[in-house]
C-alpha positions as CSV (number, residue, x, y, z in Angstrom):
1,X,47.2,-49.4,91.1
2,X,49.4,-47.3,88.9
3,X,48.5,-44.0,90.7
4,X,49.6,-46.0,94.2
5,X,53.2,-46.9,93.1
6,X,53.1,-43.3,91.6
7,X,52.6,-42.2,94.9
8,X,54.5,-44.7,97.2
9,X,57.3,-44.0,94.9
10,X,56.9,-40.2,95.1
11,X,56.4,-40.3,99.2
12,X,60.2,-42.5,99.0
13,X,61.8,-39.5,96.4
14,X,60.2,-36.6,99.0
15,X,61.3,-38.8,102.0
16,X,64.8,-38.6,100.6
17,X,65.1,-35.4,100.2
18,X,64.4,-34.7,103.6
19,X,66.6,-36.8,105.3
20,X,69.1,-35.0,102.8
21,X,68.1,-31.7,103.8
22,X,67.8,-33.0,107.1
23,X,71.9,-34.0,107.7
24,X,73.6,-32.1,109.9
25,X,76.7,-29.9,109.3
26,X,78.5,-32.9,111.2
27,X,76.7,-35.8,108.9
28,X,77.5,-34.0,105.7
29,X,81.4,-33.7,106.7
30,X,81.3,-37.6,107.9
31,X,79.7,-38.7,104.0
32,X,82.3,-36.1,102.3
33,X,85.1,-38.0,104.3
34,X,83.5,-41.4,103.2
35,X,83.5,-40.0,99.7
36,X,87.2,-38.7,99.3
37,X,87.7,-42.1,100.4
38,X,86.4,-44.4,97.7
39,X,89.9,-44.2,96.0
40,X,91.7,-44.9,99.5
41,X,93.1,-42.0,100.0
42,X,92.7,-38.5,100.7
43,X,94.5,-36.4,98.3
44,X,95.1,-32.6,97.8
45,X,92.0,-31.7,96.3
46,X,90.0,-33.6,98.4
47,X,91.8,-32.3,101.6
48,X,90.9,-29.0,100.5
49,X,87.6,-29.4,100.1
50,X,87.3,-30.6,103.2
51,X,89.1,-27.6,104.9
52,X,86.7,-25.3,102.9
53,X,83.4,-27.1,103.9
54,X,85.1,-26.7,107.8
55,X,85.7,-22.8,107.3
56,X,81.9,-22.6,105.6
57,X,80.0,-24.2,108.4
58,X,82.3,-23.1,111.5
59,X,79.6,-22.1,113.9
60,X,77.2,-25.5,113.6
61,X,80.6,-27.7,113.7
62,X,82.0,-25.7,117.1
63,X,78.1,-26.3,118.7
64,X,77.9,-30.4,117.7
65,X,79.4,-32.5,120.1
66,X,81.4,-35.1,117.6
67,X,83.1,-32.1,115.2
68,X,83.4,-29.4,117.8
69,X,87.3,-30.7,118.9
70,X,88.0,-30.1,115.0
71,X,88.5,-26.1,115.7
72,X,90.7,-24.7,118.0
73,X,89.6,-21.8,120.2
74,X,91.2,-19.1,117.8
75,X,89.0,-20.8,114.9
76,X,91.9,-22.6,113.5
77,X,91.3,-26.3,111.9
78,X,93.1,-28.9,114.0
79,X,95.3,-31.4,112.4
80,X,95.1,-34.1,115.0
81,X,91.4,-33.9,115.7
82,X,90.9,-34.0,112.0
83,X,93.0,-36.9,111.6
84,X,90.9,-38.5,114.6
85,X,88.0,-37.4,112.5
86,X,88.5,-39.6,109.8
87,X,89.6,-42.5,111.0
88,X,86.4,-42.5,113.1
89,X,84.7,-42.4,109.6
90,X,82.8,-45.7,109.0
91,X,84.3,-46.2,105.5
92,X,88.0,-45.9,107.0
93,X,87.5,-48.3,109.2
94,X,85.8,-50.4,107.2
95,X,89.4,-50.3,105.1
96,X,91.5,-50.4,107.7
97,X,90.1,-54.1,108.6
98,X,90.3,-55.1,105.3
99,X,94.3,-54.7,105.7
100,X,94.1,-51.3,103.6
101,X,94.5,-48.9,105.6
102,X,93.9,-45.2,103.6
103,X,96.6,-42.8,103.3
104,X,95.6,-39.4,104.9
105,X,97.3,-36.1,104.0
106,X,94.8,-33.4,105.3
107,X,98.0,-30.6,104.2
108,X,97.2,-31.6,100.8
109,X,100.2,-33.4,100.8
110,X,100.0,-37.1,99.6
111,X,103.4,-38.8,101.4
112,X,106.2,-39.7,99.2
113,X,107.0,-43.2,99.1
114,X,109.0,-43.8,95.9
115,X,113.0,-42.0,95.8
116,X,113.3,-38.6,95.2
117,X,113.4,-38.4,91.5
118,X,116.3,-35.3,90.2
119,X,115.6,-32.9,88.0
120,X,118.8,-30.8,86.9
121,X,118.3,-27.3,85.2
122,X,121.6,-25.9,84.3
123,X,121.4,-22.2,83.2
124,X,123.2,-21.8,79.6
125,X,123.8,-17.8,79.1
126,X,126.6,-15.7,78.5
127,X,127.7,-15.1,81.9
128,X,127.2,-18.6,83.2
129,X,130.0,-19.9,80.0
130,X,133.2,-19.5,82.0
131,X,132.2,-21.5,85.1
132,X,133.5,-24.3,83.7
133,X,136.4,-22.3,81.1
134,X,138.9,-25.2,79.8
135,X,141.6,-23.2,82.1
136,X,139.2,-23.2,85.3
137,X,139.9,-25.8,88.5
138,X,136.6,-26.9,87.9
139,X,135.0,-26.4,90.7
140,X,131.7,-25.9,89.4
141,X,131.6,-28.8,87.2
142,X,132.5,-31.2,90.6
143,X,129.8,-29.6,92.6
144,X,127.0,-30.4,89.8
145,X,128.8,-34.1,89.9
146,X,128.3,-34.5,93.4
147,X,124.6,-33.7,93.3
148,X,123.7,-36.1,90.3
149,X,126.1,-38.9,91.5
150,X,124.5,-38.6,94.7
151,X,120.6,-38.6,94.0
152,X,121.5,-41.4,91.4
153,X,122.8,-43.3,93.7
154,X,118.7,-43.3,95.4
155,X,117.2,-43.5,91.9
156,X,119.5,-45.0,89.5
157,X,118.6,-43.9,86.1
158,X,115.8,-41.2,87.2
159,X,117.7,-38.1,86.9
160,X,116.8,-35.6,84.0
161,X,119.1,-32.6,82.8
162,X,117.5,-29.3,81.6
163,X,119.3,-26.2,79.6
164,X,117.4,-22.9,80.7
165,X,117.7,-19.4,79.4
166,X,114.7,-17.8,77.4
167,X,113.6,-21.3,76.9
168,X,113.7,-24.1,78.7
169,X,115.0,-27.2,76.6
170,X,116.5,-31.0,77.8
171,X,120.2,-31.0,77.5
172,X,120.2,-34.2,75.2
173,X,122.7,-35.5,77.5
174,X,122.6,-39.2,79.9
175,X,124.5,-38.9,82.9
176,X,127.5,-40.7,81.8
177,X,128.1,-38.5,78.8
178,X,127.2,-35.5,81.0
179,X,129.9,-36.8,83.5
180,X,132.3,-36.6,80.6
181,X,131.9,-33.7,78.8
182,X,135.3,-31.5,79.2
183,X,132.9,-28.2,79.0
184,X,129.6,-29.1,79.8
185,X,128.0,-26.1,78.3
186,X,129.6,-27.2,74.7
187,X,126.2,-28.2,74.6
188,X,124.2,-26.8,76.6
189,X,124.6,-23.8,74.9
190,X,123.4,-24.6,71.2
191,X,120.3,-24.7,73.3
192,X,117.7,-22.2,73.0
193,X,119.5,-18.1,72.7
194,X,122.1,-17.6,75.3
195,X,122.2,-13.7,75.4
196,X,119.5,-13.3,78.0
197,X,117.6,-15.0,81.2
198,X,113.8,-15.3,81.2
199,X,113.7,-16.3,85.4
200,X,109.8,-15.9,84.7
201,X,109.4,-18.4,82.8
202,X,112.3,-20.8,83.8
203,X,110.5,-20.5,87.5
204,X,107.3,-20.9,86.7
205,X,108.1,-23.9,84.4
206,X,109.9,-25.6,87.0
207,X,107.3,-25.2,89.8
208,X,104.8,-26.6,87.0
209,X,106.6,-29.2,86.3
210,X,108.1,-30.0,89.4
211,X,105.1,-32.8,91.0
212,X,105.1,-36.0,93.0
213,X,108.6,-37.2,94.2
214,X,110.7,-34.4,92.1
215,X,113.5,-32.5,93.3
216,X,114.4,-29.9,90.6
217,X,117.6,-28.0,91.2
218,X,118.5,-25.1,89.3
219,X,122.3,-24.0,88.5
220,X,122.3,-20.0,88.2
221,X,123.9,-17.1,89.1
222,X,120.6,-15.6,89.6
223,X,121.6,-12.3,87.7
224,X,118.7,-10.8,85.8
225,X,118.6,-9.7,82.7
226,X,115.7,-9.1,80.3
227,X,116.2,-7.5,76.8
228,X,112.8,-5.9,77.3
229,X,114.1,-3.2,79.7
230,X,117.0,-2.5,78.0
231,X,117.5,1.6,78.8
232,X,115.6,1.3,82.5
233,X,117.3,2.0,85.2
234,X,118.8,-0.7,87.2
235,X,116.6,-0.6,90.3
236,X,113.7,-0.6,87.6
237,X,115.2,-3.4,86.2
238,X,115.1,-4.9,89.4
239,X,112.2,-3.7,90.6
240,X,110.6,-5.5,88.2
241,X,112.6,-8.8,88.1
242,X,111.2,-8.8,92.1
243,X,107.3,-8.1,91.3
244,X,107.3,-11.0,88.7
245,X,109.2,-13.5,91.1
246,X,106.3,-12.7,93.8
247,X,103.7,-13.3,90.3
248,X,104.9,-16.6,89.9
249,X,105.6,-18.1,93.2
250,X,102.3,-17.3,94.8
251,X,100.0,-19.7,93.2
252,X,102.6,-22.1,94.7
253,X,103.3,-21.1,97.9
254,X,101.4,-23.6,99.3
255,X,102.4,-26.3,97.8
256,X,106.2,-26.1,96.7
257,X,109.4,-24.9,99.1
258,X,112.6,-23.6,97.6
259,X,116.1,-24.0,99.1
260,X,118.8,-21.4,97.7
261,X,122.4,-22.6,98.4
262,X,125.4,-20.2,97.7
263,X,128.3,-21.5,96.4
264,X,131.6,-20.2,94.6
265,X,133.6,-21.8,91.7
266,X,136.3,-20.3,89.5
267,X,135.1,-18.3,87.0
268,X,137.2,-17.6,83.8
269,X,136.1,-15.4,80.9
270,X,134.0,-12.2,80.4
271,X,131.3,-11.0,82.9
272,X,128.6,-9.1,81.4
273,X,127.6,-6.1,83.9
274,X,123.7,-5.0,83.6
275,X,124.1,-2.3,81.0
276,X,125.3,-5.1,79.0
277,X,129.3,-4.1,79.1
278,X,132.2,-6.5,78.8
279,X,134.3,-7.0,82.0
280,X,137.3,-9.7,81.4
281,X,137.9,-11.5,84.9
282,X,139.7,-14.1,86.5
283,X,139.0,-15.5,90.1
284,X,136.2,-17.1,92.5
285,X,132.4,-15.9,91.4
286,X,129.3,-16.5,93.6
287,X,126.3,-18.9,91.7
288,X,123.6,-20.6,93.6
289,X,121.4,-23.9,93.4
290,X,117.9,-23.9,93.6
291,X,116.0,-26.6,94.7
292,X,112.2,-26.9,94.5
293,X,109.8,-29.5,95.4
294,X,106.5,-30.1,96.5
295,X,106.4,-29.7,100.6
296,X,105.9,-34.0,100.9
297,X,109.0,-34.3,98.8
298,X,111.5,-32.2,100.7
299,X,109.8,-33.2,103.7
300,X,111.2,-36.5,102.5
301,X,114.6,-35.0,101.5
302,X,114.9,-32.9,104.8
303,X,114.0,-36.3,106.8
304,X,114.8,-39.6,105.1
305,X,118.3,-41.1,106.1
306,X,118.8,-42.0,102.4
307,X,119.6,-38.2,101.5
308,X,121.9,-37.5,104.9
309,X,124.6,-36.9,103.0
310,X,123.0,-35.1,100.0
311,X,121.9,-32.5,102.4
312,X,125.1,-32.1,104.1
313,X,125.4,-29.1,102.0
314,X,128.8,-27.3,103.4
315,X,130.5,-30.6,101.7
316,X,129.9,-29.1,98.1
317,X,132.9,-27.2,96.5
318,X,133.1,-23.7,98.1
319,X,129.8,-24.0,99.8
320,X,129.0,-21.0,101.6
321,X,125.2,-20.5,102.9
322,X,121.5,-21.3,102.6
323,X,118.1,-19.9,102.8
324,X,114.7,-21.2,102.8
325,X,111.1,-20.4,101.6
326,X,108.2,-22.1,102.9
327,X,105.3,-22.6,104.8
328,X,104.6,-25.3,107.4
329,X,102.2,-25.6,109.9
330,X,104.8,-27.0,112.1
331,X,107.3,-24.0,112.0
332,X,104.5,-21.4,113.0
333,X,103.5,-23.7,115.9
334,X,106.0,-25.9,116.4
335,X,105.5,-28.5,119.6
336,X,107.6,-26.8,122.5
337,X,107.5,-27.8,126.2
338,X,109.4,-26.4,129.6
339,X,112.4,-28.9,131.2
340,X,110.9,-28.9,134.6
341,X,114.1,-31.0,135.8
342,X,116.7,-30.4,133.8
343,X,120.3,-29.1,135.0
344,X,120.3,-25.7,133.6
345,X,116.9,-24.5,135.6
346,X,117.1,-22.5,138.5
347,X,115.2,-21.4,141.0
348,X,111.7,-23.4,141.8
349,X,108.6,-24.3,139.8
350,X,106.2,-27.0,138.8
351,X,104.2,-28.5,136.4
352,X,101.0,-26.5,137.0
353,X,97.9,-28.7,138.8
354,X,95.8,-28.3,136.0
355,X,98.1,-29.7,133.3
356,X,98.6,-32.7,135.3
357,X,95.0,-33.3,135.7
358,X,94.9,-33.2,131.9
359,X,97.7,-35.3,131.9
360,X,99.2,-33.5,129.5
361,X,102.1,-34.0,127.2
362,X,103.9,-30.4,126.6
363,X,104.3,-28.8,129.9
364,X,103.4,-24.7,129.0
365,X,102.1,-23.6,132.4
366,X,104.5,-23.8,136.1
367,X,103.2,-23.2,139.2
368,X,105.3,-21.9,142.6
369,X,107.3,-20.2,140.3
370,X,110.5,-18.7,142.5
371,X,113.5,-17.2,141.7
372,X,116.8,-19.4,143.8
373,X,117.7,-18.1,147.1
374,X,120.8,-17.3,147.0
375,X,121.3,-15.0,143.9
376,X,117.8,-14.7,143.1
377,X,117.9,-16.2,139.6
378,X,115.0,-17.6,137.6
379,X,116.5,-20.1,134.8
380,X,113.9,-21.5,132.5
381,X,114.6,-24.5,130.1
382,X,112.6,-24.8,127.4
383,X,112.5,-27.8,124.6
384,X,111.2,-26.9,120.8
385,X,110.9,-28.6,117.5
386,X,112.5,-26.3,115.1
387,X,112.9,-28.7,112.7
388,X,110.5,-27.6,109.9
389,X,112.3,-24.2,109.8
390,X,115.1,-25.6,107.9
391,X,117.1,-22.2,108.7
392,X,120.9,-22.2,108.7
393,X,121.8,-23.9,112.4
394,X,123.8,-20.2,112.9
395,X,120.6,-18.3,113.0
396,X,118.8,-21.1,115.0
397,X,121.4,-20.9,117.5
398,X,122.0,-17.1,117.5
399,X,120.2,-16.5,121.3
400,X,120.0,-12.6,119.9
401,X,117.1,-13.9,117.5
402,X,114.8,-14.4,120.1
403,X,112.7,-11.6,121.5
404,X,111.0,-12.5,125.2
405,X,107.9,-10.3,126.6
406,X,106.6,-10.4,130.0
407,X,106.5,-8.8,133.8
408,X,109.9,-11.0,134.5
409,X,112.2,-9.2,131.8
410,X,112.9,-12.5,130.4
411,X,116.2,-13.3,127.9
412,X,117.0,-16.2,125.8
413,X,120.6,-16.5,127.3
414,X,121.0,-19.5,125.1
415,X,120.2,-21.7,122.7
416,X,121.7,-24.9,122.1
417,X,121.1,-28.4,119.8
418,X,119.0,-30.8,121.5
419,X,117.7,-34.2,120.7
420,X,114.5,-34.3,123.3
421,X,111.2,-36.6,123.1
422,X,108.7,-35.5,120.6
423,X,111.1,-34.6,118.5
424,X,112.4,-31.4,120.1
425,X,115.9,-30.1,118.4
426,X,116.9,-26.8,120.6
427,X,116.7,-25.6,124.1
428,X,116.5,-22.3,124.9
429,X,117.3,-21.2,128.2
430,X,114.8,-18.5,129.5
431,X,116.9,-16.2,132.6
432,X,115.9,-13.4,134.9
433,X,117.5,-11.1,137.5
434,X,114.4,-10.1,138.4
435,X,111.1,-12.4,138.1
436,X,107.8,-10.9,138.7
437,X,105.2,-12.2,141.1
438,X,101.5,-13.6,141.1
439,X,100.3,-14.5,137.2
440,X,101.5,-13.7,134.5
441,X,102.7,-15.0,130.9
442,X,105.8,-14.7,128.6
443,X,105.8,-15.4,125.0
444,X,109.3,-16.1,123.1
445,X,109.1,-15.1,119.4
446,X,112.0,-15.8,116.6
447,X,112.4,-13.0,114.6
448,X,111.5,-13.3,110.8
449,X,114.1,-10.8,109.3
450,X,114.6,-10.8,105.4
451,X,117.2,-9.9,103.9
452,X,119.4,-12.2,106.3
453,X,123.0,-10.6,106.2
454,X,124.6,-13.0,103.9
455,X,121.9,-11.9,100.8
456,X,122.1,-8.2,102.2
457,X,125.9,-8.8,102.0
458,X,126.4,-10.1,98.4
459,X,123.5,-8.5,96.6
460,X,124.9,-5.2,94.5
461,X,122.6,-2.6,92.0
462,X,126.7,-1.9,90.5
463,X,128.5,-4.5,88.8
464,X,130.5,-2.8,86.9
465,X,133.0,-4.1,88.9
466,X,132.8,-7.8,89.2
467,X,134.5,-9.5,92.7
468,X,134.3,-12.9,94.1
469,X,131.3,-12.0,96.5
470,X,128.7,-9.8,94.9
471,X,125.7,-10.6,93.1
472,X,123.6,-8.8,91.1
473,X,120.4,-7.5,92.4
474,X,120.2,-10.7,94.7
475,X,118.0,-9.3,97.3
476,X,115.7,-7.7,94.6
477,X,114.9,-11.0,92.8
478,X,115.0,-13.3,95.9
479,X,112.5,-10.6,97.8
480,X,110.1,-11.4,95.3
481,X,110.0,-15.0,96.5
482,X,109.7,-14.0,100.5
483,X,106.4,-11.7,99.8
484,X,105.4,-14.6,98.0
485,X,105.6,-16.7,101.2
486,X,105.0,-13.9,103.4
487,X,102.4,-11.3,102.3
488,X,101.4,-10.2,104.9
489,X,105.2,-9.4,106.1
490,X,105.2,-11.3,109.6
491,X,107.9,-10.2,111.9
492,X,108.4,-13.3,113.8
493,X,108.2,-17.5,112.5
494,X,106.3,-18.9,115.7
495,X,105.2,-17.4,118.9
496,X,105.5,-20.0,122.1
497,X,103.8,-19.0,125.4
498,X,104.3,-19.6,129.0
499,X,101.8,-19.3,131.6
500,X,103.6,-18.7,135.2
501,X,102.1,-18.1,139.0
């Protein structure tokens, strides 16, 4: 009898394992969604594993009926059939009946639902002193005040303040007393040793600790300096300073997004020039903010109407210009569609046949496309998302950024702010003297140009010399940050295509 069971319970154990061994590619994504979701959610490591198990088994996902929508025809993972995915899942909708519904962030990117939390980390060195001299209009000091006063207004008593140089300390300071202080680096700097920056580890300390619905901003001039290499040349100097910026943001590229805003403020006291000299001056001085959060929270900050004004950023003191680093699904293929009736088109075309039999949404093929009769003109509206590039408007708007291809010698013309259905923000006006016939495509590109000429314009490798526009090796340090973002050095953000017969 005992040899029976033995075997009965054997035959159930081997019977098992072959229905294990047995599960399809499909299956075995369906039970690792209905794993991830035990806790109700899907969050970043989970979504990962979940893209890596997709790239592993590619080819049996593309040949099964229910998985084969999850990869686009370029091998790509798509977000929406993904997303369809798992709420087809059997444990997901077994939650969503119950009344709770899962939170899905297959971009690793669990959505921020509490206020942005601010994290202030004020640089306390030598050159960074007279900013806020007792003499100065305090220019500098009212900026900082706007920021904090602002984000505490959204999260009353959430706001930390940092004192960074080769160490990275807390200030000691509430807001209130920090609000008071005549000098606020009377404090800050009996903080760690003033004479040098360590951007290494200040960066990589506040991408670290910069998680969940943080916003760290960072108050620098961004000016390099590293006992280490005293006697090196200053382009080895900054040579250097670039190749460890690149070091540190990579692991985080992914994950975190930095904003750079340069601002100027009355500056009062003695500049020290890279060789370490002692220049007295008096006048406006460029410095910069930082801010760095995870991609959910300044998704959160970029979108939510309870930070409008915070990111109104040409209201700070002496604001001057931004710059962005980031990656987003959404600004390399952002959702575009052609205007088939708006004012500005001319000449004659139509939504291609076969779009309307797939009753699609975005219209990205015309047919009887004809230039107008009397000049011969072909005028081409088209409506994009450009949302997620968060570039200054300028550049957005600048029609010369945009490179057209194609038999009908295309031009962006223009490029104007639009507020369109699915959530398009610019048109861009496609013209021709001289379309081409039968089919054919053309494909609109943004250029991806770094340095833009405001960082081209204030970075200097001489300071002996200090003025109210120039900046240290700027390019140099911030360069290390775009290769970290974009290794392999793409020349455009997004490429849209139209088809045309």
């Amino acid at each position: 009898m005992l040899r029976v069971r033995f075997y009965l319970f054997s035959l159930l154990i081997s019977s098992a394992v072959w229905l294990t061994s047995c599960s399809s590619p499909a299956e075995k994504l369906d039970t690792q969604v209905s794993d991830a979701l035990d806790d109700e959610n899907i969050d970043k490591d989970e979504a990962d594993a979940l893209r890596v198990y997709i790239e592993q088994e590619t080819d049996a996902l593309v040949d099964d009926k229910k998985t084969k929508a999850l990869l686009t025809p370029d091998g790509k993972i798509d977000e929406s059939a993904l997303i369809a995915f798992v709420k087809r899942n059997r444990t997901y909708r077994k939650l969503a009946k119950e009344g709770k519904e899962p939170t899905i962030a297959l971009s690793g990117a669990v959505a921020v639902s509490e206020p942005l939390r601010l994290r202030l980390y004020l640089e306390a060195s030598g050159s960074m002193f007279p900013y806020d001299a007792p003499g100065g209009n305090g220019t500098f000091k009212r900026a900082l005040n706007d920021v904090l006063t602002d984000f505490e207004a959204t999260a009353p008593y959430q706001g930390k303040l940092f004192v960074v140089n080769t160490e990275v300390n807390p200030l000691g300071l509430s807001l209130p007393q920090f609000f008071k202080e005549k000098n606020i680096f009377t404090v800050a700097k009996t903080k760690g040793k003033t004479t040098s920056t360590d951007f290494e580890k200040i960066f990589r300390t506040i991408l670290t600790e910069t998680s969940g619905s943080d916003l760290s901003v960072l108050a620098s001039d961004l000016i390099y300096s590293d006992p280490s290499l005293t006697g090196m040349s200053a382009q080895k100097t900054l040579d250097a300073a670039s190749s460890l910026l690149t070091t540190v943001f990579t692991p985080f590229a992914n994950t975190h997004s930095m904003l750079v805003l340069k601002l100027t403020a009355d500056f009062d006291g003695v500049y020290y020039s890279s060789n370490n000299a002692k220049h007295p001056y008096k006048g406006q001085r460029p410095y910069y903010l930082c801010l760095i959060g995870r991609n959910e929270a300044m998704q959160k900050f970029y979108s939510d109407p309870a930070y409008q004004t915070i990111r109104q950023f040409d209201r700070l003191p002496d604001y001057e210009n931004s710059w962005f680093f980031g990656r987003d699904t959404k600004a390399t293929t952002p959702y575009y569609t052609v205007l088939v009736s708006d004012p500005a088109k001319k000449g004659r075309f139509k939504k291609s046949s076969e779009e309307v039999r797939e009753k699609a949404k975005a219209i990205h093929s015309l047919d009887d496309v004809q230039p107008d009769v009397s000049d011969k003109q072909l005028a081409i509206p088209v409506a994009v998302d450009l949302s997620a590039l968060r570039l200054p408007a300028s550049l957005l708007t600048d029609a010369s950024q945009y490179v057209v291809e194609g038999k009908d010698n295309f031009k962006v013309s223009s490029v104007q702010t639009y507020s369109g259905a699915n959530g398009t923000t610019h048109k861009l006006l496609l013209t021709s003297s001289q379309p081409a016939r039968g089919k054919r495509t053309a494909t609109i590109r943004l250029r991806r140009q770094f340095p833009p000429k405001w960082i081209a314009n204030t970075t200097t490798t001489n300071d002996a010399a200090p003025d109210a526009n120039s900046t240290f090796g700027l390019q140099n340090l911030l360069q290390g940050v775009e290769r970290a973002y974009n290794p392999n050095n793409q020349t455009e953000y997004f490429t849209l295509t139209l088809n045309l017969e």
